[in-house]
Every structure is written in C-alpha cells, then in structure tokens.
LODOLUM-208948 format. One record per residue: y, x, z of N, C-alpha, C in turn; residue number from 1. Coordinates in steps of 0.1 Angstrom, whole numbers. Each point is the difference from the previous one (the first is absolute). Example, Ala and Ser with C-alpha at 12.3 -4.5 7.8 and 13.67 -1.06 7.14 Angstrom:
# LODOLUM-208948
<site><n_y>-57</n_y><n_x>132</n_x><n_z>78</n_z><ca_y>12</ca_y><ca_x>-9</ca_x><ca_z>0</ca_z><c_y>12</c_y><c_x>9</c_x><c_z>0</c_z><resi>1</resi></site>
<site><n_y>11</n_y><n_x>-4</n_x><n_z>-7</n_z><ca_y>11</ca_y><ca_x>9</ca_x><ca_z>0</ca_z><c_y>11</c_y><c_x>-8</c_x><c_z>8</c_z><resi>2</resi></site>
END
This chain:
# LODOLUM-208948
<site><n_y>-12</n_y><n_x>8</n_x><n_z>0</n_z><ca_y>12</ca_y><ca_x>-8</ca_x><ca_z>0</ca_z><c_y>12</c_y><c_x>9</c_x><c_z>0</c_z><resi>1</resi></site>
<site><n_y>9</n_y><n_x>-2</n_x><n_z>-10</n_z><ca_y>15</ca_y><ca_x>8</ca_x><ca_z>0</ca_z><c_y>12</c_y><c_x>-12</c_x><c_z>3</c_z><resi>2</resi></site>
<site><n_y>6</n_y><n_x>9</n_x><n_z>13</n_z><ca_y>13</ca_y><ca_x>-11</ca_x><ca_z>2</ca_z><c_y>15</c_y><c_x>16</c_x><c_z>-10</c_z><resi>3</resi></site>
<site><n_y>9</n_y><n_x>-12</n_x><n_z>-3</n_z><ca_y>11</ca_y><ca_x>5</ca_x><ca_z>-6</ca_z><c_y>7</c_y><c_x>12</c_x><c_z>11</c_z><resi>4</resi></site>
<site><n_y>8</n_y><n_x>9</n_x><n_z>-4</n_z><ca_y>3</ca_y><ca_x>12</ca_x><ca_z>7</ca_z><c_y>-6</c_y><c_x>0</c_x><c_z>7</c_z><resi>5</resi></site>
<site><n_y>-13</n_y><n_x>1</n_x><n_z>2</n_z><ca_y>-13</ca_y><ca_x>10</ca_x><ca_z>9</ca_z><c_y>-6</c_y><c_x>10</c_x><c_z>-8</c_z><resi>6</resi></site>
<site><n_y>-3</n_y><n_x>10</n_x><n_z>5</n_z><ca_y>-10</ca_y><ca_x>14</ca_x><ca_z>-5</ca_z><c_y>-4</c_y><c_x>7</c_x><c_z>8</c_z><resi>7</resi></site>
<site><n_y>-17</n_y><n_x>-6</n_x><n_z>7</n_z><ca_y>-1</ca_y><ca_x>5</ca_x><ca_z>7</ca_z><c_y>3</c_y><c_x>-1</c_x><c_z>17</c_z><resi>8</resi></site>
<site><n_y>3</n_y><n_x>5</n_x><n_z>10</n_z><ca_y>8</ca_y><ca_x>-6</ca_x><ca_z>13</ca_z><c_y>15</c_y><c_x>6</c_x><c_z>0</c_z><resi>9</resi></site>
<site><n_y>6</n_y><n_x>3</n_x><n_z>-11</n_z><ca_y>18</ca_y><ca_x>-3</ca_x><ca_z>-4</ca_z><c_y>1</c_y><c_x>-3</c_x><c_z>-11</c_z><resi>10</resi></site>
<site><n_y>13</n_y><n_x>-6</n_x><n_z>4</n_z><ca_y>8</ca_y><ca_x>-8</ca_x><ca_z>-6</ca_z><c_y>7</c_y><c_x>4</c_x><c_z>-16</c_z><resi>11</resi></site>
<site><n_y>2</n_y><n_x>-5</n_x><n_z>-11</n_z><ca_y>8</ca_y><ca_x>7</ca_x><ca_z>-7</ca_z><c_y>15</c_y><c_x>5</c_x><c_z>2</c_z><resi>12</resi></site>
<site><n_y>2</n_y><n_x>-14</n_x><n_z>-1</n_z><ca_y>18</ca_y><ca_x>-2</ca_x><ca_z>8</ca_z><c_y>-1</c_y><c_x>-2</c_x><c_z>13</c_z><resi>13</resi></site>
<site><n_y>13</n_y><n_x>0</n_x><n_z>5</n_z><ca_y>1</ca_y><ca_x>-7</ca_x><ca_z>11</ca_z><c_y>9</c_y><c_x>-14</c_x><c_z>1</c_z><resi>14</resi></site>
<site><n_y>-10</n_y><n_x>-8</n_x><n_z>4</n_z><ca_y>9</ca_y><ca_x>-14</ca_x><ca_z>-2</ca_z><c_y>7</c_y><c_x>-3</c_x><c_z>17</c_z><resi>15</resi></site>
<site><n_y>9</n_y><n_x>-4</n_x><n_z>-5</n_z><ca_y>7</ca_y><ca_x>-9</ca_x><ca_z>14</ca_z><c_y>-6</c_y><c_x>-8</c_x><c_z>10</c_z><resi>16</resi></site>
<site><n_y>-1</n_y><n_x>0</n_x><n_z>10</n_z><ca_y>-12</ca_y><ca_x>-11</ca_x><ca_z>8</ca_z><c_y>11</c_y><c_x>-13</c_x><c_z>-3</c_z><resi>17</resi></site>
<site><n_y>-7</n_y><n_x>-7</n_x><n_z>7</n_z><ca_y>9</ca_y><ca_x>-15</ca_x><ca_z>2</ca_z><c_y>12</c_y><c_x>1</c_x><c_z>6</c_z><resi>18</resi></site>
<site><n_y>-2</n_y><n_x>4</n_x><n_z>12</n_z><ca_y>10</ca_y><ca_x>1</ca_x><ca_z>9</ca_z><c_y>16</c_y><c_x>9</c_x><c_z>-10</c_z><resi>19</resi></site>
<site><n_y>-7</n_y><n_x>11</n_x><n_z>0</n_z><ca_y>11</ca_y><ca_x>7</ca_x><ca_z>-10</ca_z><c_y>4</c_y><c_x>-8</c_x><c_z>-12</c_z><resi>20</resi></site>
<site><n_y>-7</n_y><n_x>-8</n_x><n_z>-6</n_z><ca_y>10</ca_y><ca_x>-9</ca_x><ca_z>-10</ca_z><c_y>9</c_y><c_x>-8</c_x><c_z>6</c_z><resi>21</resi></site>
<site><n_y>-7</n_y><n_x>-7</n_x><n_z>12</n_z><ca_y>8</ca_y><ca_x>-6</ca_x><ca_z>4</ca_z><c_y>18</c_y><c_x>1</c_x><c_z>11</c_z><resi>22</resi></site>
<site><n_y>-4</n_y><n_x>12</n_x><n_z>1</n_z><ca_y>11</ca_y><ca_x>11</ca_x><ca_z>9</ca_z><c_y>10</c_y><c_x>0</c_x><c_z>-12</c_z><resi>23</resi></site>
<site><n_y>-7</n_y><n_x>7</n_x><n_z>-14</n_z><ca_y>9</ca_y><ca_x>-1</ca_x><ca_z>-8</ca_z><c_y>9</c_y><c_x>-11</c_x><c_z>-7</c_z><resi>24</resi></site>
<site><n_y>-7</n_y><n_x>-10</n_x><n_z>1</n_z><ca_y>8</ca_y><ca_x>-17</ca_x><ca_z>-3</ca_z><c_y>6</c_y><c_x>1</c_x><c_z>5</c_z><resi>25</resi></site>
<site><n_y>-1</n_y><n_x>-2</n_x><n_z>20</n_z><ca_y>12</ca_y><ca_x>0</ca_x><ca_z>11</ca_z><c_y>11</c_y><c_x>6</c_x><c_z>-5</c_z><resi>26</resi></site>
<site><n_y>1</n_y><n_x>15</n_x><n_z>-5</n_z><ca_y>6</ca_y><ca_x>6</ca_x><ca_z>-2</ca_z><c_y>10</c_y><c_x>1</c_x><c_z>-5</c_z><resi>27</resi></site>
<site><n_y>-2</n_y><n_x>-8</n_x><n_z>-14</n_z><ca_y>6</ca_y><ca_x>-3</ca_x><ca_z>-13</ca_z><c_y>8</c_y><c_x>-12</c_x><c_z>6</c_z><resi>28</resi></site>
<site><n_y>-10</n_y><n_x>-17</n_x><n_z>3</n_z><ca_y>11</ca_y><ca_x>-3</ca_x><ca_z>6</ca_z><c_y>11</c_y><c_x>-4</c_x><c_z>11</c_z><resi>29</resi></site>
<site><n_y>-1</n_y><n_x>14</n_x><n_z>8</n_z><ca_y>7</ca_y><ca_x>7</ca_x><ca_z>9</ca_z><c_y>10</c_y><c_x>-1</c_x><c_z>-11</c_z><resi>30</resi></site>
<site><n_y>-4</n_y><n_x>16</n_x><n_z>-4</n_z><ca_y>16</ca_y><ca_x>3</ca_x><ca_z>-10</ca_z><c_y>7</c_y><c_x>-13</c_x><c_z>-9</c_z><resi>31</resi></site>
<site><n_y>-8</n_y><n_x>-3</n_x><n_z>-7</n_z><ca_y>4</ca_y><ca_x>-14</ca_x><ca_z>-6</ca_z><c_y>12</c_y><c_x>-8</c_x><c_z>7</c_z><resi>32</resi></site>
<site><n_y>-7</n_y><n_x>-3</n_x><n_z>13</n_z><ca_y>8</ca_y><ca_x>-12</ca_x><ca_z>7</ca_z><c_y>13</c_y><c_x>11</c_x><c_z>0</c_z><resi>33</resi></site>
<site><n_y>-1</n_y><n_x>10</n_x><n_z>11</n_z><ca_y>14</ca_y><ca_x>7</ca_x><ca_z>1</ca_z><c_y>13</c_y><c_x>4</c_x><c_z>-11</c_z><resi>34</resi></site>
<site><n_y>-14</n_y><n_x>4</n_x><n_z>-12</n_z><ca_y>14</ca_y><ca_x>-2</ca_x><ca_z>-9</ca_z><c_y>6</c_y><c_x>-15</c_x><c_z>-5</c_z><resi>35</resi></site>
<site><n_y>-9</n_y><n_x>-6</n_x><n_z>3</n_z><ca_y>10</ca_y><ca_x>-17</ca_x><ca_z>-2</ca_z><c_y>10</c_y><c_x>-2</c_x><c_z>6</c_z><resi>36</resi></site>
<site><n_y>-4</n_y><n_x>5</n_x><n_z>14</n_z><ca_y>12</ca_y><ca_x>-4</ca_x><ca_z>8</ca_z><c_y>10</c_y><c_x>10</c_x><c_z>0</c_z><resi>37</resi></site>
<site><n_y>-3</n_y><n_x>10</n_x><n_z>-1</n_z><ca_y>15</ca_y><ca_x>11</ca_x><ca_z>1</ca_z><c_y>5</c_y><c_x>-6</c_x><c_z>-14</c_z><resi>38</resi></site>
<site><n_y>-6</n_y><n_x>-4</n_x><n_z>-11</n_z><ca_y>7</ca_y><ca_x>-13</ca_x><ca_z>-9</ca_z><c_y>8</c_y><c_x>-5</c_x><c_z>1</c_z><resi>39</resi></site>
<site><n_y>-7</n_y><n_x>-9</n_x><n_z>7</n_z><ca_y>12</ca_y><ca_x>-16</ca_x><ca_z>3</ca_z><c_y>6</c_y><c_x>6</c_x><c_z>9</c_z><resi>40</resi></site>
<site><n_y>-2</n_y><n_x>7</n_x><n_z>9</n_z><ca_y>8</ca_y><ca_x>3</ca_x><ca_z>12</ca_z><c_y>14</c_y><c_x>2</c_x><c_z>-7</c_z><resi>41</resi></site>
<site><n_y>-1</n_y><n_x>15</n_x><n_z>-5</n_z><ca_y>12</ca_y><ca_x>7</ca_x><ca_z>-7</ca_z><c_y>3</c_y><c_x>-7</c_x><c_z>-8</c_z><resi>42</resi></site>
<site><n_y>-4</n_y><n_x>-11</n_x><n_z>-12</n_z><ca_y>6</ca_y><ca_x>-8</ca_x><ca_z>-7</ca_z><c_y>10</c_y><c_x>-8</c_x><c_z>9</c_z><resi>43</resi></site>
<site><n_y>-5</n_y><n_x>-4</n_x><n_z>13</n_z><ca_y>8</ca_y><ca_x>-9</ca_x><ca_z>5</ca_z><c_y>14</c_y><c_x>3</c_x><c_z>10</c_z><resi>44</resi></site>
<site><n_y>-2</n_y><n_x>9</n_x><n_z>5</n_z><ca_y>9</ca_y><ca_x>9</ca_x><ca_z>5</ca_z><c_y>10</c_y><c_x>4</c_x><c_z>-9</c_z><resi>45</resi></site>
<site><n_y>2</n_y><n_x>-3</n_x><n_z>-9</n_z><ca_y>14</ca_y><ca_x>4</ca_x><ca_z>-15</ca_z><c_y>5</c_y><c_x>-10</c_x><c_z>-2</c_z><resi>46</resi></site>
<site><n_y>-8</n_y><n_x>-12</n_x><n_z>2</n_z><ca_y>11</ca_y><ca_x>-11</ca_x><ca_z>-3</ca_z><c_y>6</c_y><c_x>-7</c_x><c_z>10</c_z><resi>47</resi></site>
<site><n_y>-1</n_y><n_x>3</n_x><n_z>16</n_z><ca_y>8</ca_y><ca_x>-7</ca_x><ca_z>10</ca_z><c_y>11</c_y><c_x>9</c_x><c_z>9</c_z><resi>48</resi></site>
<site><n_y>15</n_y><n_x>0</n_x><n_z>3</n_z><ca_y>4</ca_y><ca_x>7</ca_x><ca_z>6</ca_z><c_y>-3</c_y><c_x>0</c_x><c_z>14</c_z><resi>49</resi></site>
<site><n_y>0</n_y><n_x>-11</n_x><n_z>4</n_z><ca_y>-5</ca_y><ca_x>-1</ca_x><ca_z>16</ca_z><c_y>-14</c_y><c_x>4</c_x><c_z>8</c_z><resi>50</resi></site>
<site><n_y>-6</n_y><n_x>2</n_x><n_z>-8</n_z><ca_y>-19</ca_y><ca_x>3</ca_x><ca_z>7</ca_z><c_y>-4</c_y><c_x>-15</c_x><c_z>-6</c_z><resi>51</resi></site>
<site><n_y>4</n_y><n_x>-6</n_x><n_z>-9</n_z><ca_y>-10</ca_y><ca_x>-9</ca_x><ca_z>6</ca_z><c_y>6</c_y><c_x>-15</c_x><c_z>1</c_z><resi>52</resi></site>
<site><n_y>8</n_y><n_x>-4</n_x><n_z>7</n_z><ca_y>5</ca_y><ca_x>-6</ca_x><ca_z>8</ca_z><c_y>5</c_y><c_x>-17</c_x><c_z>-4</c_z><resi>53</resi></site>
<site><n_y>1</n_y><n_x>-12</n_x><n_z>4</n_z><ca_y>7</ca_y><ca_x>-10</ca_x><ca_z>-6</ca_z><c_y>12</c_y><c_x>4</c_x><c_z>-6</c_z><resi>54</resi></site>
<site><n_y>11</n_y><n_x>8</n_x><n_z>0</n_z><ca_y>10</ca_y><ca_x>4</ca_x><ca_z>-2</ca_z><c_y>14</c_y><c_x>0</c_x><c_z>7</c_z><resi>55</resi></site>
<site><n_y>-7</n_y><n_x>-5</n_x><n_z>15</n_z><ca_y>6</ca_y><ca_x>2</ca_x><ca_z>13</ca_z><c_y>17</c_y><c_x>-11</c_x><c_z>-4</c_z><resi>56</resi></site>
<site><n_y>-1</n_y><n_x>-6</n_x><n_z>-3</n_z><ca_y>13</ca_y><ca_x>-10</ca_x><ca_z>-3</ca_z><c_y>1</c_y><c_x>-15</c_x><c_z>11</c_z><resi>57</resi></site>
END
C-alpha cells in the first residue's frame, strides 16, 4: 500500500499539521481585521474637527 508523500518512514515534504493551518488563518484574519480598522479609523478622524462629537451647539 502507497500513501501520497510517504517513502518509506519519512516524509517527502513537510506538510503543515492542522493546528498550524489553522494558527495561520487566525493570523491572517488578525491582520485583516486590523487593517480594516486602522481604515475606517483614519478615514474617519479627517473628516470631524471635534473628535467625533454632536457639534457641541
């Protein structure tokens, strides 16, 4: 019986376990979200002079 990258008792490549793919998803979107938000953040910070604010009137 032959399984795919086996030869023998090693491996050809080395594949990622589960966990490690899935560390790497987290990862991504980690970064993802952050850059969304430093996004909108900074997009929104340029168009109000107050912080924010009703317009204090």
């Amino acid at each position: 019986m032959v399984f795919f990258n086996h030869f023998g008792k090693s491996k050809v490549s080395v594949d990622p376990t589960p966990l490690e793919v899935e560390m790497r998803l987290y990862e991504n979107d980690i970064q993802t979200t952050l850059i969304e938000n430093y996004s909108r953040n900074s997009g929104s910070n340029g168009n109000s002079s107050n912080g924010g604010g009703s317009g204090g009137q």
